[in-house]
C-alpha positions, 0 to 999 in steps of 0.5 A: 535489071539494073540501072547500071551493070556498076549499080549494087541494086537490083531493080526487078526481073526482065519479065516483071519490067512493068514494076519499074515504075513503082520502084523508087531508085529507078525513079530517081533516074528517071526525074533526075533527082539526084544532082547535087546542088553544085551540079545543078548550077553548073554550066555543063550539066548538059554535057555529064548529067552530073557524072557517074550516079553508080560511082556516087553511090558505090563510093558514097552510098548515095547517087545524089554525091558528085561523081568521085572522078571529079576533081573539087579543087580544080573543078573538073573532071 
C-alpha cells in the first residue's frame, strides 16, 4: 500500500494493514503533519489541505514543501 499511486513509498502490504500504524510517513498523513507554515496560516487551507503531498515530495523530497503547482508569486494555484 501506498499513501498516493504518485507516492515512491511503499508502506506495508495489504495483508499486513495493521502495521500502518507504526509506520511514520503514514502517520505524518494521518496528523497533518506536513503543512508548511505558509499553508498553515493561509485562508484556505480548508479547501487544498495544503496541496498535493506526493508532488512536494516527488519534486522536493519532502511532503512538508508546498505543492510545486503553486504559484508563489501570485499566491495560488
Amino acid at each position: 500500500m501506498k499513501v498516493c499511486n504518485h507516492s515512491p513509498e511503499k508502506l506495508v502490504f495489504y495483508k499486513n494493514i495493521d502495521d500502518l500504524k507504526n509506520k511514520a510517513y503514514w502517520n505524518n498523513y494521518l496528523n497533518s503533519n506536513y503543512l508548511s507554515d505558509m499553508c498553515k496560516s493561509c485562508k484556505y487551507l480548508d479547501r487544498c489541505d495544503g496541496g498535493c503531498r506526493e508532488a512536494a515530495n516527488v519534486n522536493y523530497s519532502t511532503i512538508d514543501a508546498i505543492d510545486p503547482c503553486f504559484d508563489k508569486d501570485l499566491g495560488q494555484y
